[in-house]
mmJSON file of the N, C-alpha and C atoms, coordinates in Angstrom:
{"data_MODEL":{"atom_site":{
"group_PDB":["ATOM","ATOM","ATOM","ATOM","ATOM","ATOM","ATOM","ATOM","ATOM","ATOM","ATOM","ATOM","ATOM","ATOM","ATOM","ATOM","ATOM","ATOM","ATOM","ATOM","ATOM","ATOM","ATOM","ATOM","ATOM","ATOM","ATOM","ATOM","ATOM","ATOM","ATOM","ATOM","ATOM","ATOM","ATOM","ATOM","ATOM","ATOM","ATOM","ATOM","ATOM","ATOM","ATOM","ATOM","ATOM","ATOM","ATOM","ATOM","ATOM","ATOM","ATOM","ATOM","ATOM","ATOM","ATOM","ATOM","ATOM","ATOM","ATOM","ATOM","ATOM","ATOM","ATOM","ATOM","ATOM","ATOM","ATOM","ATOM","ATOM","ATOM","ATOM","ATOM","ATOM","ATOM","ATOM","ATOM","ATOM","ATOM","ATOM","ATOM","ATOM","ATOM","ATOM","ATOM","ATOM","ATOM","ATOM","ATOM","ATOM","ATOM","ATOM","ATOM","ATOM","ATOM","ATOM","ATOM","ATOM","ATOM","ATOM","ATOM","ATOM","ATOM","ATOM","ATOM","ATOM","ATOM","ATOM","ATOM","ATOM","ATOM","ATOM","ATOM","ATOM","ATOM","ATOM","ATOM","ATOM","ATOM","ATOM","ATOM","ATOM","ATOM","ATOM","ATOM","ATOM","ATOM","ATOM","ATOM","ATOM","ATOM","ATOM","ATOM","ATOM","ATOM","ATOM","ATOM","ATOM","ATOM","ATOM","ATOM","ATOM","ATOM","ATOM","ATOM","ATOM","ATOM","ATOM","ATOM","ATOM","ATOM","ATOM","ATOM","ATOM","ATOM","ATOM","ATOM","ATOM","ATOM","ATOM","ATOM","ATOM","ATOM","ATOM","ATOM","ATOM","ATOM","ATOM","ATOM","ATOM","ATOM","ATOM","ATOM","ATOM","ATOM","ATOM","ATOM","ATOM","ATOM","ATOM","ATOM","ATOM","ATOM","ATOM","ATOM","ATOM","ATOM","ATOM","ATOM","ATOM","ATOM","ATOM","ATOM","ATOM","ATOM","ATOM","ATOM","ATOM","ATOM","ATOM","ATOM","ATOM"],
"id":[1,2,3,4,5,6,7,8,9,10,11,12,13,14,15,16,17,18,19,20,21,22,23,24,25,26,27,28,29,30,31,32,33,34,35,36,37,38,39,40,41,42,43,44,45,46,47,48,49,50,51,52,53,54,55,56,57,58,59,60,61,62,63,64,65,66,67,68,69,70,71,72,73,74,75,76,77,78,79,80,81,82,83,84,85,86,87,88,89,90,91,92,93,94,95,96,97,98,99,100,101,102,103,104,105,106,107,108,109,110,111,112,113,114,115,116,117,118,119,120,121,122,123,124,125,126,127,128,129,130,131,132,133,134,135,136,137,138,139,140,141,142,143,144,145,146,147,148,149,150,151,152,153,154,155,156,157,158,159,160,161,162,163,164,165,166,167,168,169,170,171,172,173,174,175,176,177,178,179,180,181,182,183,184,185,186,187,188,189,190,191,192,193,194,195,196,197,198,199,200,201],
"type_symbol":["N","C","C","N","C","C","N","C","C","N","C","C","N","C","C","N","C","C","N","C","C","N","C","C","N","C","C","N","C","C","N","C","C","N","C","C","N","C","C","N","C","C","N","C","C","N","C","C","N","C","C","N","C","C","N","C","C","N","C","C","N","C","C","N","C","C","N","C","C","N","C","C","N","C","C","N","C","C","N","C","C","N","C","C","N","C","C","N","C","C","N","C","C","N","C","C","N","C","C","N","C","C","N","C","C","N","C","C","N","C","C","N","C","C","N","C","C","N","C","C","N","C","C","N","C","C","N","C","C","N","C","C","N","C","C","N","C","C","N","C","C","N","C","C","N","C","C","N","C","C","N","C","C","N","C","C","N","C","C","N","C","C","N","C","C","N","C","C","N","C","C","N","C","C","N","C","C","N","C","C","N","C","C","N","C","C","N","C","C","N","C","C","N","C","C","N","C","C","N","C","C"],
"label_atom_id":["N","CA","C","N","CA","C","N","CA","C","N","CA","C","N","CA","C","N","CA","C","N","CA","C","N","CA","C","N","CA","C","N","CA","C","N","CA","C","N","CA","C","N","CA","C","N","CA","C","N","CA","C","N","CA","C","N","CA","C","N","CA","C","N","CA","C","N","CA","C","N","CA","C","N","CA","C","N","CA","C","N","CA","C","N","CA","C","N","CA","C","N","CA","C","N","CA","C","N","CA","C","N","CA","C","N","CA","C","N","CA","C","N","CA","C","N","CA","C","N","CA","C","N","CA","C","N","CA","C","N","CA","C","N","CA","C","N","CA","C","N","CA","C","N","CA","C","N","CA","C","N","CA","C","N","CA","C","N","CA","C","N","CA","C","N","CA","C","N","CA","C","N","CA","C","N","CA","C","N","CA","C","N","CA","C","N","CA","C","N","CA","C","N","CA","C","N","CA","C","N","CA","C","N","CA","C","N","CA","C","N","CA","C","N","CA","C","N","CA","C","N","CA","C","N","CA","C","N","CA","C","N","CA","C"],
"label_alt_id":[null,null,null,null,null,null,null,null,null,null,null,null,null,null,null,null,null,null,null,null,null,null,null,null,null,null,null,null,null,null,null,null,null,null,null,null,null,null,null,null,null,null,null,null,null,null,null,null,null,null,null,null,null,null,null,null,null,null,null,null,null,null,null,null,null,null,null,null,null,null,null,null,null,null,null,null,null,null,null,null,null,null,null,null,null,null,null,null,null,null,null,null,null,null,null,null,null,null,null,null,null,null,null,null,null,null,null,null,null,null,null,null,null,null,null,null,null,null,null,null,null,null,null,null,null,null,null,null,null,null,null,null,null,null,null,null,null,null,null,null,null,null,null,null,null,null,null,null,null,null,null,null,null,null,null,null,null,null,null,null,null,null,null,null,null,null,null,null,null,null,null,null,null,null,null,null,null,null,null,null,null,null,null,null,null,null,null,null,null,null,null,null,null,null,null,null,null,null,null,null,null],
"label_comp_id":["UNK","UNK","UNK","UNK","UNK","UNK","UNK","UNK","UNK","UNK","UNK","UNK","UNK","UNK","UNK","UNK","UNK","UNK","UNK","UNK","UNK","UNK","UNK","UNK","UNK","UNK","UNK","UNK","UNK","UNK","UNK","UNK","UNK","UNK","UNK","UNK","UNK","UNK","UNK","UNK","UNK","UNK","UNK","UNK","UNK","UNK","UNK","UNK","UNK","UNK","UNK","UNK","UNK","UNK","UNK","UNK","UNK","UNK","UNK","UNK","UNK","UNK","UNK","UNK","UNK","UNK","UNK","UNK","UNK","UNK","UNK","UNK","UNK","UNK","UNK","UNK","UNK","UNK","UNK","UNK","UNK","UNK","UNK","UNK","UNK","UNK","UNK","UNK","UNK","UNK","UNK","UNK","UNK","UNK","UNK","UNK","UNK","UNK","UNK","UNK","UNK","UNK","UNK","UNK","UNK","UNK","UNK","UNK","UNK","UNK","UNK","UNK","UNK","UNK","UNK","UNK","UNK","UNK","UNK","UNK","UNK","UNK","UNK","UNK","UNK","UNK","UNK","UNK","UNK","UNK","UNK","UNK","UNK","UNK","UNK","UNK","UNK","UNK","UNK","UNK","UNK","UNK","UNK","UNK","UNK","UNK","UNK","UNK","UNK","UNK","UNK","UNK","UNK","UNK","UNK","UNK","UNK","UNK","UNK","UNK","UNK","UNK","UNK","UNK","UNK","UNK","UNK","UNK","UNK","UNK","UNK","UNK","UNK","UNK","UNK","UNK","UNK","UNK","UNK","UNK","UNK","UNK","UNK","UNK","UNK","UNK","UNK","UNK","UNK","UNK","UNK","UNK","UNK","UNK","UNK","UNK","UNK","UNK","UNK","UNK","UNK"],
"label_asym_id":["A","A","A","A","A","A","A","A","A","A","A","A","A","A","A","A","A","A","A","A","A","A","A","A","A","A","A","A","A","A","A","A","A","A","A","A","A","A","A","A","A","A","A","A","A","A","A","A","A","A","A","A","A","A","A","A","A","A","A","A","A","A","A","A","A","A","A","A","A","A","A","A","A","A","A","A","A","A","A","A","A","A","A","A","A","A","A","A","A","A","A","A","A","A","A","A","A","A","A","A","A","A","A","A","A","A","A","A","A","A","A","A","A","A","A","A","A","A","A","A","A","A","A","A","A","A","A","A","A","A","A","A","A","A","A","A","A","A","A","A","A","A","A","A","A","A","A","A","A","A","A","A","A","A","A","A","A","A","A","A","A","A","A","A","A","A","A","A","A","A","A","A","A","A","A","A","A","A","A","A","A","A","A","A","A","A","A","A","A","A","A","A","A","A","A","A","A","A","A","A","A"],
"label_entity_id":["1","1","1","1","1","1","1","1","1","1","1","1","1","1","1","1","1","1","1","1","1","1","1","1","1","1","1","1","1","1","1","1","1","1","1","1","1","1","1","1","1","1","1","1","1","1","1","1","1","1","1","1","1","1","1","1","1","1","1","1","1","1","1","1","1","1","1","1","1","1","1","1","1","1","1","1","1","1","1","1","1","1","1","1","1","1","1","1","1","1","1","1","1","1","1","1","1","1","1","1","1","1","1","1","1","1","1","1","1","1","1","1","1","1","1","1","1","1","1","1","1","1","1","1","1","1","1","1","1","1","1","1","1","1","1","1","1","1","1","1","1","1","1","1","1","1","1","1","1","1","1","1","1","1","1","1","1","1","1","1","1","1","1","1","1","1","1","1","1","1","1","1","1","1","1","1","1","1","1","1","1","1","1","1","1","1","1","1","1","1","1","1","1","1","1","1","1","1","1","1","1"],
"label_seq_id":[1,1,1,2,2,2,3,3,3,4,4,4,5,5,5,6,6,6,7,7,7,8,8,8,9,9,9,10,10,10,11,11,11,12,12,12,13,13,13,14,14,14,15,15,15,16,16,16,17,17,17,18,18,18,19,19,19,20,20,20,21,21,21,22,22,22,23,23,23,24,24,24,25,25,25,26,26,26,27,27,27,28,28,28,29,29,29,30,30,30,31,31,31,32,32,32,33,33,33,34,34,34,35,35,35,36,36,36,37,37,37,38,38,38,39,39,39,40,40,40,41,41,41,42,42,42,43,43,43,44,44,44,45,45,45,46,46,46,47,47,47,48,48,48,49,49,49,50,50,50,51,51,51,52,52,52,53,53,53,54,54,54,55,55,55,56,56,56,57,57,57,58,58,58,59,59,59,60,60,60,61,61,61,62,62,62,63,63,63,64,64,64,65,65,65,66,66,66,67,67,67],
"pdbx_PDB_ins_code":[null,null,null,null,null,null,null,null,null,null,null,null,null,null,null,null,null,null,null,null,null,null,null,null,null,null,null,null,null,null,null,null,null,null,null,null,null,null,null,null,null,null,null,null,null,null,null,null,null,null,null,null,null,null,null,null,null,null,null,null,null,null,null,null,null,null,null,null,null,null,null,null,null,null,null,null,null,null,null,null,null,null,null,null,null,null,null,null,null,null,null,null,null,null,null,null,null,null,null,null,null,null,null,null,null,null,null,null,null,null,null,null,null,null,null,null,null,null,null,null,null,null,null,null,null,null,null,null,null,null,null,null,null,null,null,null,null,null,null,null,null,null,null,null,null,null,null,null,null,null,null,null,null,null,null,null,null,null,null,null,null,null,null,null,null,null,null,null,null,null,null,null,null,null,null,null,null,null,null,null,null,null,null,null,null,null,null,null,null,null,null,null,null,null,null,null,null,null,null,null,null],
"Cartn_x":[68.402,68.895,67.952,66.647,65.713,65.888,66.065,66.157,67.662,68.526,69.422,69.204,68.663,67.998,67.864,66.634,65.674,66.523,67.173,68.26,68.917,68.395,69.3,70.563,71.018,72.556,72.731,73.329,73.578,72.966,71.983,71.473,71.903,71.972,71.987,70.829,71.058,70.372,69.253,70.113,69.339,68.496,68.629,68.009,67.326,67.728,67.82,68.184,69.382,70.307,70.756,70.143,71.448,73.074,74.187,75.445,76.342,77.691,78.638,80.156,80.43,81.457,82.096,82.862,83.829,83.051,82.031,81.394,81.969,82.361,83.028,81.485,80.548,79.362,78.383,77.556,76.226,75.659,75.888,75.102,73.883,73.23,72.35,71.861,72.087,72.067,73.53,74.438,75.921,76.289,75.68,76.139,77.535,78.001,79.502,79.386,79.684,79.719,80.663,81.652,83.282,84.207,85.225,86.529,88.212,88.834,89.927,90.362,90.798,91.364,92.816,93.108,94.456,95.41,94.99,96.187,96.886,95.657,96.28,95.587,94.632,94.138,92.856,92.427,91.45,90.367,88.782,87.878,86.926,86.465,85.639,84.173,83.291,81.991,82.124,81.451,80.879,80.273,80.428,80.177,81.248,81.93,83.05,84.144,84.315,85.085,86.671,87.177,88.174,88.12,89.206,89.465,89.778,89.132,88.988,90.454,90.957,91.889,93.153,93.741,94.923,94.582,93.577,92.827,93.551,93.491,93.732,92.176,92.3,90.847,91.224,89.207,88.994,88.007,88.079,87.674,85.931,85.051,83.574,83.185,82.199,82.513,80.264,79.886,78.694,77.984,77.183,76.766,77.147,77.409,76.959,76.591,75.686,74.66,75.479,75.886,75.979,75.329,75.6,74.514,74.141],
"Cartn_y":[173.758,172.433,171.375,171.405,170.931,170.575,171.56,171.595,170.592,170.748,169.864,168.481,167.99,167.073,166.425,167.03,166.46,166.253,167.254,166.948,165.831,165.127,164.107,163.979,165.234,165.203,165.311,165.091,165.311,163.888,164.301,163.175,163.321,162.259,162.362,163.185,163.627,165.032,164.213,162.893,162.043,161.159,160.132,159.27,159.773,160.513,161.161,160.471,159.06,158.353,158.705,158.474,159.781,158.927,159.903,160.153,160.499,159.854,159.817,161.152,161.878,163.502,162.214,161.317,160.306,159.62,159.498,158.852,159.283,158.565,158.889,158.415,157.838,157.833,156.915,157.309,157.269,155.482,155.041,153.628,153.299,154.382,153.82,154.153,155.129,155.156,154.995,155.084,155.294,156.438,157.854,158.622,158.948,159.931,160.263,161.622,161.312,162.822,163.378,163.243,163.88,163.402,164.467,164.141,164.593,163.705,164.462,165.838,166.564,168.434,167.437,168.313,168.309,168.528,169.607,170.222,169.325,169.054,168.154,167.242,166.937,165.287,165.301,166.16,166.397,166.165,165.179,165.281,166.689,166.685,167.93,167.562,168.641,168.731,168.879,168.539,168.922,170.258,171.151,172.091,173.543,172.871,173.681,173.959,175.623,175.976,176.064,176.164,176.213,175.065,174.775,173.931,174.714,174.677,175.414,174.954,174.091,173.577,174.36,173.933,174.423,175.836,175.838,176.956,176.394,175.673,174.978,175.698,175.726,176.02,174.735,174.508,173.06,173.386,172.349,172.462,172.299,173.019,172.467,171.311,170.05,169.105,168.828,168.283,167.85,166.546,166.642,165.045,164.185,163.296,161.659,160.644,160.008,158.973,157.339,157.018,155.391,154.451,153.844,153.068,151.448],
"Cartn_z":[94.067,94.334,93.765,94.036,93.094,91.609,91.029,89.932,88.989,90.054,89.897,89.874,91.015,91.39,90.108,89.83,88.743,87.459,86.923,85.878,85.502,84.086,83.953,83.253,83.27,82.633,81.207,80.521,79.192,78.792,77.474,76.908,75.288,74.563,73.0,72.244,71.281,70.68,69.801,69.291,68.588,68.62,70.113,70.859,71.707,72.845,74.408,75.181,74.808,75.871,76.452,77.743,79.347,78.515,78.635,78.049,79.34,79.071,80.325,79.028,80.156,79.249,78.417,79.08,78.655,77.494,76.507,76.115,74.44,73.382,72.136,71.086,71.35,70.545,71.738,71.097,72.278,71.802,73.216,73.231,72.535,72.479,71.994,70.367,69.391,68.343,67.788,67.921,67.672,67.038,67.024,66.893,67.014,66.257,67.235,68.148,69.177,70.098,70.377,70.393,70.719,69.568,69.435,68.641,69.365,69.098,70.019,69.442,69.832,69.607,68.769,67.792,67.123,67.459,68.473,68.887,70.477,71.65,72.665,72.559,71.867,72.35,73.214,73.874,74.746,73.766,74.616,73.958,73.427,72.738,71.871,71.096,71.642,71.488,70.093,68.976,67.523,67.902,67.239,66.75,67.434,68.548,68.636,68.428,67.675,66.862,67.72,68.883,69.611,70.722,70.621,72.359,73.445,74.346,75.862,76.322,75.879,76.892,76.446,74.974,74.49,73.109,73.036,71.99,70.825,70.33,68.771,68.515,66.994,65.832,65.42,65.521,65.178,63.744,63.2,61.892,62.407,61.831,62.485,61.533,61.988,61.315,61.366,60.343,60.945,61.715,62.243,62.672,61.99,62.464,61.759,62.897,62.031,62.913,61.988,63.362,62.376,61.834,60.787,60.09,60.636],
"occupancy":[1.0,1.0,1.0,1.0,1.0,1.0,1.0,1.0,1.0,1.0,1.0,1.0,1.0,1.0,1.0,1.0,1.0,1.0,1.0,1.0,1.0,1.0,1.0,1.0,1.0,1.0,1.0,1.0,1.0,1.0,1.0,1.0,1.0,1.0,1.0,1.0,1.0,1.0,1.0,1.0,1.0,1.0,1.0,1.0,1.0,1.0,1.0,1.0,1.0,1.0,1.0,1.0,1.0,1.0,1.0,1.0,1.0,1.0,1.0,1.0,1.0,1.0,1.0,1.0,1.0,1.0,1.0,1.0,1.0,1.0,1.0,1.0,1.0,1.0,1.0,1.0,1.0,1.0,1.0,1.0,1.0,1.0,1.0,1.0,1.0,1.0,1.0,1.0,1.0,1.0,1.0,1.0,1.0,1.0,1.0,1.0,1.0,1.0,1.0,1.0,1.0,1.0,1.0,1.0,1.0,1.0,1.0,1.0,1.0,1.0,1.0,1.0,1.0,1.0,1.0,1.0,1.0,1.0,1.0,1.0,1.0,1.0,1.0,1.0,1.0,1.0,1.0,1.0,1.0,1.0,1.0,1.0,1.0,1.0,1.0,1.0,1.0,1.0,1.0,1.0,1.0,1.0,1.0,1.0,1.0,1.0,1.0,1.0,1.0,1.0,1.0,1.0,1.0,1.0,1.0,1.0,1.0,1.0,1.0,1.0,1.0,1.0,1.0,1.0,1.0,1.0,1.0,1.0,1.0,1.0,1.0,1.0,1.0,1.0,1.0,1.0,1.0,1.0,1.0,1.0,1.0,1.0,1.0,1.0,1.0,1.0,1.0,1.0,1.0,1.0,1.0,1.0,1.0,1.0,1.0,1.0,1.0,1.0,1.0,1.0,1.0],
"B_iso_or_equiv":[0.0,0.0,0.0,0.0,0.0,0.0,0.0,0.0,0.0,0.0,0.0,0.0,0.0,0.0,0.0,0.0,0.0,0.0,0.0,0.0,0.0,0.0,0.0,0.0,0.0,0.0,0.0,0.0,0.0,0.0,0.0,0.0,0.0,0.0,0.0,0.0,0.0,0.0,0.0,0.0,0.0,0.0,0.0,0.0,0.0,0.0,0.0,0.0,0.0,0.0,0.0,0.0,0.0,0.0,0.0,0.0,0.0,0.0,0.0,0.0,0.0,0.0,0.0,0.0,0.0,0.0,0.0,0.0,0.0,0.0,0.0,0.0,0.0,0.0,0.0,0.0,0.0,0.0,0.0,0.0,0.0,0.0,0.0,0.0,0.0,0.0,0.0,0.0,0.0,0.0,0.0,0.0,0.0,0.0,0.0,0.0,0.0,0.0,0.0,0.0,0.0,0.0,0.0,0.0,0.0,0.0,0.0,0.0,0.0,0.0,0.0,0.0,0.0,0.0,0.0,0.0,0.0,0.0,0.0,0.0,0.0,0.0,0.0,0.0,0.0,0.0,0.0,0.0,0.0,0.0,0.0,0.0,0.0,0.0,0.0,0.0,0.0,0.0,0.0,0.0,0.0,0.0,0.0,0.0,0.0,0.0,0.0,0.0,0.0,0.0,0.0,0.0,0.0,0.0,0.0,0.0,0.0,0.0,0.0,0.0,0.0,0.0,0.0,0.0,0.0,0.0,0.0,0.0,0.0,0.0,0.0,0.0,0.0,0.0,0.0,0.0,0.0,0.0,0.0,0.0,0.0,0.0,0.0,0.0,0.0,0.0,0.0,0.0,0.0,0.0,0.0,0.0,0.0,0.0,0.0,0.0,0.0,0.0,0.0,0.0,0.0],
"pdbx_formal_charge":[null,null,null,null,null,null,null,null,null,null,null,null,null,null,null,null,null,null,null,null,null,null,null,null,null,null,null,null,null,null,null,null,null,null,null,null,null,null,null,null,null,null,null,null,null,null,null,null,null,null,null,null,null,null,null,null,null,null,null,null,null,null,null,null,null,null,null,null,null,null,null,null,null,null,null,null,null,null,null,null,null,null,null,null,null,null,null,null,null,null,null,null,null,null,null,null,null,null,null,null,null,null,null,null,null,null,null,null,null,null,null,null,null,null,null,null,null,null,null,null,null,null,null,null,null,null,null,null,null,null,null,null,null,null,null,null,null,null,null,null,null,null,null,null,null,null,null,null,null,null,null,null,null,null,null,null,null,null,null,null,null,null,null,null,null,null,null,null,null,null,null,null,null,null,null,null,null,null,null,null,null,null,null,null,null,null,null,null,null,null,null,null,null,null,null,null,null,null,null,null,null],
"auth_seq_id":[1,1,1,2,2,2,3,3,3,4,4,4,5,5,5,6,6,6,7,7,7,8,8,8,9,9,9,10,10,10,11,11,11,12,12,12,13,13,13,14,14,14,15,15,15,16,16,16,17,17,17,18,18,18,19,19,19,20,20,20,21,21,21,22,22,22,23,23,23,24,24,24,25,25,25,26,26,26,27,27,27,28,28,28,29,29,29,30,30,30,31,31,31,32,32,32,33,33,33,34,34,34,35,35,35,36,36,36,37,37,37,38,38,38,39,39,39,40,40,40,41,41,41,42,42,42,43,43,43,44,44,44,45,45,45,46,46,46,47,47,47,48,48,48,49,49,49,50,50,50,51,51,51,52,52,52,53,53,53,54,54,54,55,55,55,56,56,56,57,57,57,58,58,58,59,59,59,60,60,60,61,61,61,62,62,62,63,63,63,64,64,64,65,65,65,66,66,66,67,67,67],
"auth_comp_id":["UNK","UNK","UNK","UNK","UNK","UNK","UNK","UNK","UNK","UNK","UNK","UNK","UNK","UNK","UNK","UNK","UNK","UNK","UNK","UNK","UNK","UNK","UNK","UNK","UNK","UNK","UNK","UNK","UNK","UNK","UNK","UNK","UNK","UNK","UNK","UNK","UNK","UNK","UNK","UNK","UNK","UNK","UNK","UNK","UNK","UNK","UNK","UNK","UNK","UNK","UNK","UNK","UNK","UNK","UNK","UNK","UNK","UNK","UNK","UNK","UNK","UNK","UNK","UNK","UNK","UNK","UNK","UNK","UNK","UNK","UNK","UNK","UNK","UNK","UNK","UNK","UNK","UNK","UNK","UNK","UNK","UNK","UNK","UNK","UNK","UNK","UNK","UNK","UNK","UNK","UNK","UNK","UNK","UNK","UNK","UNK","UNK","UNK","UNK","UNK","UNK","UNK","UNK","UNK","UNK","UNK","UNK","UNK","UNK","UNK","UNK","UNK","UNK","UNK","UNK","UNK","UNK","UNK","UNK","UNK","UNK","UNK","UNK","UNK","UNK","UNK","UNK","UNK","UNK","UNK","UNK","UNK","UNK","UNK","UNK","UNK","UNK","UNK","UNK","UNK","UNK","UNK","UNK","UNK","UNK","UNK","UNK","UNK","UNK","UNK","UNK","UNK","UNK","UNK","UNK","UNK","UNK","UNK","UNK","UNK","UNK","UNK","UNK","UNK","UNK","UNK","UNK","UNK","UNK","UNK","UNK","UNK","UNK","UNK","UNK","UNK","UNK","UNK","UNK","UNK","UNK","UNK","UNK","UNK","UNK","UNK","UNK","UNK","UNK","UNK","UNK","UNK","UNK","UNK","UNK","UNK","UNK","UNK","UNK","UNK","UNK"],
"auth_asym_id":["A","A","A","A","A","A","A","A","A","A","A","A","A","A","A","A","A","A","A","A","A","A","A","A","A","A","A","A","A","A","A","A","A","A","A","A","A","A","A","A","A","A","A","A","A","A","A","A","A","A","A","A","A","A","A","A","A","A","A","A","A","A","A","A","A","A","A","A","A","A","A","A","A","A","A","A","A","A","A","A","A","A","A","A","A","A","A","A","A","A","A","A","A","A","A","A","A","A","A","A","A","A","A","A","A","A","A","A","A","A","A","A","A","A","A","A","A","A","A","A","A","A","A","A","A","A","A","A","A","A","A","A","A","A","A","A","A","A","A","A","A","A","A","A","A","A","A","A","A","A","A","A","A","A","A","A","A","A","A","A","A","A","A","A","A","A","A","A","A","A","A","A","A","A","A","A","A","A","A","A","A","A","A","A","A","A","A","A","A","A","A","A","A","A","A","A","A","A","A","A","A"],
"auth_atom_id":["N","CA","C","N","CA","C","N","CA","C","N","CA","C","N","CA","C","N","CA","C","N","CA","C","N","CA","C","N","CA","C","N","CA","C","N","CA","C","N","CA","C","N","CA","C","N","CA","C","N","CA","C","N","CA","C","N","CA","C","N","CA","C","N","CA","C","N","CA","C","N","CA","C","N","CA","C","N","CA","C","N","CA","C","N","CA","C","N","CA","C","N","CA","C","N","CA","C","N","CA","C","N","CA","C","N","CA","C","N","CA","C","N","CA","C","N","CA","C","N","CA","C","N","CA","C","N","CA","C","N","CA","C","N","CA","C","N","CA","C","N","CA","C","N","CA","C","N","CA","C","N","CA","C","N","CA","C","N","CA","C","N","CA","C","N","CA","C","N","CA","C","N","CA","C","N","CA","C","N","CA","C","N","CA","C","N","CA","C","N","CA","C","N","CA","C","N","CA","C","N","CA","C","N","CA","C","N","CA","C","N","CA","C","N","CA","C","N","CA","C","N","CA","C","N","CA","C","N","CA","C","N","CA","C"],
"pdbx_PDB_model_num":[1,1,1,1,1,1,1,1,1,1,1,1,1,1,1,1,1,1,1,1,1,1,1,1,1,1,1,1,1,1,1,1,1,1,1,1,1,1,1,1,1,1,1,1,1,1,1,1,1,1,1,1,1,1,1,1,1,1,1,1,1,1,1,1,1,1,1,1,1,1,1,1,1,1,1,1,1,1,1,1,1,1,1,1,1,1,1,1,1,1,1,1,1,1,1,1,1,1,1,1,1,1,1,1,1,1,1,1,1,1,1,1,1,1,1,1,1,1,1,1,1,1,1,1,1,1,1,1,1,1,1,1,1,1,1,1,1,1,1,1,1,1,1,1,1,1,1,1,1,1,1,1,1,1,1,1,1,1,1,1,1,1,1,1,1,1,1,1,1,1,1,1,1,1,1,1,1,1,1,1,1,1,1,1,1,1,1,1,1,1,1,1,1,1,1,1,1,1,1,1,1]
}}}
């Protein structure tokens, strides 16, 4: 339970801005962090190859940091 505690949740890979699931690029560098799935629309992590939700194959795509 501790350990939870202490946890600050998902942060950006690029900054380390604590990050909300709902979050489409990170406040504070503008990365992009999610893309909607093709198949329903549900948000999606970069670098995953299927959607958990409706199993569409997602194309793998790389970072981008905004300028």
């Amino acid at each position: 339970m501790l350990e939870a505690e202490l946890d600050p949740g998902e942060r950006c890979l690029a900054c380390r801005t604590p990050l909300r699931p709902d979050f489409l690029r990170c406040p504070g560098c503008g990365i992009e962090l999610r893309d909607p799935c093709p198949g329903c629309g549900e948000l999606l992590r970069f670098g995953w190859n299927a959607c958990p939700h409706c199993e569409a194959h997602v194309a793998p795509r790389p970072l981008r940091v905004a300028a």
